[in-house]
C-alpha positions in Angstrom: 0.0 0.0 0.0 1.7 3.7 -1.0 1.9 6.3 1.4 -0.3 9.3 1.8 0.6 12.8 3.2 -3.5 13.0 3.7 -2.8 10.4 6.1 -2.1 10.1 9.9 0.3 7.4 10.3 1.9 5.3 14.0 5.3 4.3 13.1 6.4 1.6 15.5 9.8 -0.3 15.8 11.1 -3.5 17.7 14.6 -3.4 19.3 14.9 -7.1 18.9 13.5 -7.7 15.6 15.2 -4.5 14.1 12.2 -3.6 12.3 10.4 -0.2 11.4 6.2 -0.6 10.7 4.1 2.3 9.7 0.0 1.6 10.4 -3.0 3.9 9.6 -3.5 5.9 12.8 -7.4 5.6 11.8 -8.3 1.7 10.6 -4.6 0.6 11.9 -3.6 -1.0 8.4 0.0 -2.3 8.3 1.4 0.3 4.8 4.6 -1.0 4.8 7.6 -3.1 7.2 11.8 -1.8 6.6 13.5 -5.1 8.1 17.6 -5.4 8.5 17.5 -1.9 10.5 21.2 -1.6 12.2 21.0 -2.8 16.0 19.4 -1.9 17.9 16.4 0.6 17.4 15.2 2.7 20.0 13.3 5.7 20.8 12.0 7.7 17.7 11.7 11.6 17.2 9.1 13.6 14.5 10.5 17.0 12.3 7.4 17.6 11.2 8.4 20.5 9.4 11.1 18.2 7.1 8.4 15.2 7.6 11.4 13.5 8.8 11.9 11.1 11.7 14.9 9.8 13.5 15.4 6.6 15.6 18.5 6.3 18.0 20.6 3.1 17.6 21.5 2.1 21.1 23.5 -0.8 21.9 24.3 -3.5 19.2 22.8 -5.8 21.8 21.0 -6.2 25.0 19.8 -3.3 27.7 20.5 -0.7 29.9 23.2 -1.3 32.5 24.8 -4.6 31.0 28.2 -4.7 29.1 27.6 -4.7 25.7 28.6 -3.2 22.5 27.3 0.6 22.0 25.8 1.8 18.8 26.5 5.1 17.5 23.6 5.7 14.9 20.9 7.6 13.9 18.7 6.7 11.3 16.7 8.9 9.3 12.9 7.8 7.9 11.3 10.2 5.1 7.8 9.7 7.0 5.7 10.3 3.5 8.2 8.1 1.2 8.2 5.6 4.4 11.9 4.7 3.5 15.2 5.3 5.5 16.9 8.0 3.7 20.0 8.2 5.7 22.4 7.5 8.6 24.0 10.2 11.0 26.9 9.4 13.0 27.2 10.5 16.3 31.4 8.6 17.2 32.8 9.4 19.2 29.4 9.7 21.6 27.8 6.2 22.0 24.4 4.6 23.0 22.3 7.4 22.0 18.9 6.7 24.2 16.3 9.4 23.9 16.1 11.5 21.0 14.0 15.6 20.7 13.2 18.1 17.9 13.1 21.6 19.2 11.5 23.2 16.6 12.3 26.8 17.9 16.1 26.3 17.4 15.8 23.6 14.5 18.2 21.5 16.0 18.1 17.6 17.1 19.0 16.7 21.0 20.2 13.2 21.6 21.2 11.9 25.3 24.0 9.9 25.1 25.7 7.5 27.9 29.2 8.3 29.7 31.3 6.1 27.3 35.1 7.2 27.5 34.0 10.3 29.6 32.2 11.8 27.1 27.8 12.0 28.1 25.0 14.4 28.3 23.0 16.5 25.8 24.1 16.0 22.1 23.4 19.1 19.8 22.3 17.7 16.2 22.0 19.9 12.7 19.4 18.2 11.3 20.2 20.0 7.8 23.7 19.7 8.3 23.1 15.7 9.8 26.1 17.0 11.9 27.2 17.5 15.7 27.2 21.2 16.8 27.3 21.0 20.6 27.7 18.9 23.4 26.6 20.0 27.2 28.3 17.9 29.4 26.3 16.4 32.5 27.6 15.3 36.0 25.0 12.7 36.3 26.4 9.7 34.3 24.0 8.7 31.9 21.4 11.2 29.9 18.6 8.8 29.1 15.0 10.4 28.8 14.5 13.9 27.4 11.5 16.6 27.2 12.2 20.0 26.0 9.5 22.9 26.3 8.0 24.8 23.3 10.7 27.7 24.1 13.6 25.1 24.1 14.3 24.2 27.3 15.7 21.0 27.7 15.4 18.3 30.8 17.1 15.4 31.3 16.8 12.3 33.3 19.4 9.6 34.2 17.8 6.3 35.4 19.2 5.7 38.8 21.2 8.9 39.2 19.3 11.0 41.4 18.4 14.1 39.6 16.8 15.9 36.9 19.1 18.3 34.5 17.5 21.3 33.0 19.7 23.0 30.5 19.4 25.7 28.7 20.2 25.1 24.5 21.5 29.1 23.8 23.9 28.9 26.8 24.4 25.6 26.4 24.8 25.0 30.3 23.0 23.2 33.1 20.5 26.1 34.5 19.0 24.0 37.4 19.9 20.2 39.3 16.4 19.3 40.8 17.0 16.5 43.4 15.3 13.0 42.4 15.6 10.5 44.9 15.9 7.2 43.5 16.6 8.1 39.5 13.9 8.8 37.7 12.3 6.8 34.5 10.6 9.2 31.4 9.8 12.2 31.3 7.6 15.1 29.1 7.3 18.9 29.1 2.7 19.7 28.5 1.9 21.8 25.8 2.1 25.2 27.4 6.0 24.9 28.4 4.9 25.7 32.3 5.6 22.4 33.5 7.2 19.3 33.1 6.3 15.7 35.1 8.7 12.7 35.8 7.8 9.3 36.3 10.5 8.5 39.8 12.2 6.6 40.8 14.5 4.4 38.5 12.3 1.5 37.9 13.0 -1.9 40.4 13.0 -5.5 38.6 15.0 -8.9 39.4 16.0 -11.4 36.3 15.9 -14.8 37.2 16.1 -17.7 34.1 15.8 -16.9 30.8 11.8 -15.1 30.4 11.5 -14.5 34.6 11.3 -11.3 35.0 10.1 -10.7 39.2 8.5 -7.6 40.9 11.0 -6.5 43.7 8.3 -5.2 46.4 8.6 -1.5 47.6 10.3 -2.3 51.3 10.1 0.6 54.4 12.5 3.0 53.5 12.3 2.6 49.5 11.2 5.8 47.7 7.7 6.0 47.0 6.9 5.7 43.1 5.7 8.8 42.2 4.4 10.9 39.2 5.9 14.9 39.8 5.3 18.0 38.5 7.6 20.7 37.9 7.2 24.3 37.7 9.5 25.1 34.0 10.1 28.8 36.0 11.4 27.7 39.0 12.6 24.6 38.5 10.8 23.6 41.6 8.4 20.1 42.2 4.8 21.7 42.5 2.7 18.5 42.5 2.9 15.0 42.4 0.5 11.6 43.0 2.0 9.0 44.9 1.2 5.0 42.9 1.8 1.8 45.0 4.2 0.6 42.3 7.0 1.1 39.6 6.2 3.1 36.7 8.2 3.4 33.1 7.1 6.0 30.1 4.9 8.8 29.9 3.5 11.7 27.8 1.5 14.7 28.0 -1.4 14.5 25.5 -2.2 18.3 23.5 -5.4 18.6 26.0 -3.0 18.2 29.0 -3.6 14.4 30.5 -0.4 13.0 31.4 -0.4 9.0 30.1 2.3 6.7 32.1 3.1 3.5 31.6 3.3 0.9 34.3 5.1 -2.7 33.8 4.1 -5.5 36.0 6.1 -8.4 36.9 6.2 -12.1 38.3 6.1 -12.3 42.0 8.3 -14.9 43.0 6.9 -18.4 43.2 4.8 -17.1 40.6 7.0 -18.6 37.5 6.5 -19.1 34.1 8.4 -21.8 31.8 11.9 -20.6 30.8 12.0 -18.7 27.4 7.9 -17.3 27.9 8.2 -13.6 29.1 4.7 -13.7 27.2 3.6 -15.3 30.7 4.3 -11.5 32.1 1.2 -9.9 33.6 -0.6 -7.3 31.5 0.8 -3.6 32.1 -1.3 -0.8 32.7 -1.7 2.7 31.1 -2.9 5.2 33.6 -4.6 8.2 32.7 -4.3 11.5 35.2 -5.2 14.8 34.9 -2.6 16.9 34.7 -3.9 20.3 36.6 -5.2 18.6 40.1 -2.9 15.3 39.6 -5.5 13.1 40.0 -6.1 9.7 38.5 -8.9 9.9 35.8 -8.6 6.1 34.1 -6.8 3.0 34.2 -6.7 0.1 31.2 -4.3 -3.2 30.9 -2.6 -3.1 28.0 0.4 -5.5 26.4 2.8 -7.3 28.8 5.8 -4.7 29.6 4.4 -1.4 27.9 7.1 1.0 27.7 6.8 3.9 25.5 3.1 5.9 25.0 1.9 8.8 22.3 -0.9 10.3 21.2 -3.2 11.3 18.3 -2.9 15.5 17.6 -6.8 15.6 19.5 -5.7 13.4 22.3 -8.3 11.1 21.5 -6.2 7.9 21.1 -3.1 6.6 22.4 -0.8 3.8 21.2 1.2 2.0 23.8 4.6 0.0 23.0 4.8 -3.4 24.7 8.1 -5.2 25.3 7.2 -8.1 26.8 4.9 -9.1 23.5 5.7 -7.2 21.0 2.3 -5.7 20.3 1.0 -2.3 20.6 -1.9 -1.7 22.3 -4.5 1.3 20.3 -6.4 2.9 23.5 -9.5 5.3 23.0 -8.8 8.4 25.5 -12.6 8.7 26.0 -13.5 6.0 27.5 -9.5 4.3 28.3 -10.1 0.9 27.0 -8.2 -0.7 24.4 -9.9 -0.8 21.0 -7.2 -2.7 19.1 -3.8 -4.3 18.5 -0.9 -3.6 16.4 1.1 -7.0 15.4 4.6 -5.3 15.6 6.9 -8.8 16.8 4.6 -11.3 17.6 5.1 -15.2 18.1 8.9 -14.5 19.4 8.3 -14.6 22.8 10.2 -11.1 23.8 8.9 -8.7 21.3 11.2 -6.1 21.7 8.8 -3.4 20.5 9.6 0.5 22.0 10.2 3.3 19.3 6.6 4.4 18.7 5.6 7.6 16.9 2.4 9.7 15.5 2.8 11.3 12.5 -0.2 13.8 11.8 -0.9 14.2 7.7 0.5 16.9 6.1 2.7 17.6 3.2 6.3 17.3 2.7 8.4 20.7 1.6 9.1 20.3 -2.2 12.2 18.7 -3.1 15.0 21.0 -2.3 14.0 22.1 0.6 14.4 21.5 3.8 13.0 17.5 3.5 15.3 17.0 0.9 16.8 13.5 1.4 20.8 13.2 1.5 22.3 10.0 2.5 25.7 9.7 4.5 
């Protein structure tokens, strides 16, 4: 099936099976699979102006915190064409995590792990394709990123304990907000005034090949928490306390906040070796982001990691790991209306990157979405 501009499309990628899928955002129609992508695929960013996307190559192998290989790639997908169109290389940063456009300052932002002392906020020329600016960070690792609609930029670093906010023109750290316990995703809301963090680092035990256990929250352990922080200050202003571990999130255009919540296998609860499919559902919990209270809860897919949703906040499409679906919730009434068949029948899916793309139409050739391969 070709591609339409007209169209609204969910591009969805699976670190394991190193594949790129674009789907209908309206009937969910598979338009077309890219296989062979270099390993591994991982968190995925929109130019809408280009109608380009990019999607970070992490590690060649594996996940956060073991000893592999680091990738140093970032492929870029002509959304409309639904083709990658080119590579940009990032050496000598490695394991580029969480990729932003900041439209205000066209330029890409790319965290990147401490790898031969070099980390923190990579600055990106997306019509260059080149680096322009690094701001180092003292925590080690700059995972998750949200920047503001005036460019802002915050950063969070899984277990280190703190959120960096940096300012892009300066190009130094502006605030250190304590985070007790690391902190997971993160997203600024529409307006720019805040920004919430899914906290602390989330807590997990791997047993045999497919166990994955829940480590219970003991006295003393930091509370899993949703907080909200004034963009002005730099100062926590809210937050909702949750009884478990929590992993991605995003602000919808209306102003819900959407996080993700994994469950796992409580010990002497354990599934044959090699079936993380056995995984209990995950959860996507709906809250509303002005009094920070809980508006809706739904199960979704085993492991649901990344969230994003439609440009009316009507739907959302939900990433999960464990089976390598994605679950298609209506916002309305949060239930799940459908499935997306990203890596299915593998037992680990793999699937994360996830994307919306609203329609609209590419700038004519020679323009800024001009495609140029490395």
């Amino acid at each position: 099936m070709s591609a339409s501009t007209d169209l609204a499309v969910i591009i969805v990628s699976s670190s394991t099976a190193r594949n790129l899928e674009f789907y209908s955002a309206v009937d969910h129609t598979r338009l077309k699979k890219i296989e062979g992508l270099l390993a591994e695929p991982h968190e995925i960013a929109l130019d809408p102006t280009r109608r380009l996307a990019y999607i970070t190559h992490t590690y060649r192998a594996g996940a956060y915190g073991e000893r592999n290989e680091k990738a140093h790639e970032i492929s870029i997908i002509d959304v409309d064409r639904q083709e990658i169109t080119g590579i940009i290389n990032i050496a000598p940063y490695k394991a580029p995590h969480d990729i932003e456009y900041d439209q205000l300052r066209d330029l890409l932002y790319v965290g990147v792990e401490d790898i031969d002392g070099r980390n923190g906020l990579v600055m990106i020329d997306p019509t260059e394709r080149k680096i322009v600016g690094n701001v180092p960070l003292s925590a080690p690792n700059a995972h998750w990123l949200a920047v503001t609609p005036a460019g802002k930029v915050y950063v969070t670093h899984k277990e280190a304990p703190v959120v960096s906010a940096i300012d892009p023109t300066a190009r130094e750290v502006v605030a250190t907000i304590p985070m007790p316990g690391g902190a997971e995703e993160l997203d600024a809301d529409p307006s720019g005034d805040y920004v919430y963090v899914v906290t602390p680092k989330v807590k997990y035990e791997v047993g045999a090949p497919g166990q994955i256990f829940r480590v219970p929250l003991r006295d003393g352990d930091v509370v899993p928490r949703l907080v909200k922080i004034d963009t002005r200050t730099d100062e926590i202003v809210g937050e909702i306390e949750f009884d478990d571990y929590n992993s991605g999130i995003r602000v919808t255009t209306d102003g819900r906040v959407l996080v993700t919540r994994m469950r796992f296998l409580d010990r002497g609860v354990e599934s044959p070796p090699g079936a993380p499919r056995a995984l209990p559902n995950g959860e996507l919990i709906v809250v509303d982001g002005k009094t920070m209270t809980v508006q809706g809860r739904v199960d979704v897919g085993p492991m649901p990691i990344t969230v994003r949703g439609s440009a009316d906040a009507s739907r959302a499409w939900v990433s999960n790991l464990g089976n390598g679906k994605v679950s298609v919730v209506d916002l309305a009434e949060v239930r799940v209306i459908a499935e997306l068949h990203n890596n299915v029948g593998r037992g680990y899916g793999g699937t994360h990157g996830l994307t919306f793309v609203p329609p609209g139409k590419a700038p004519r050739a020679g323009g800024q979405a001009e495609a140029k391969r490395e």
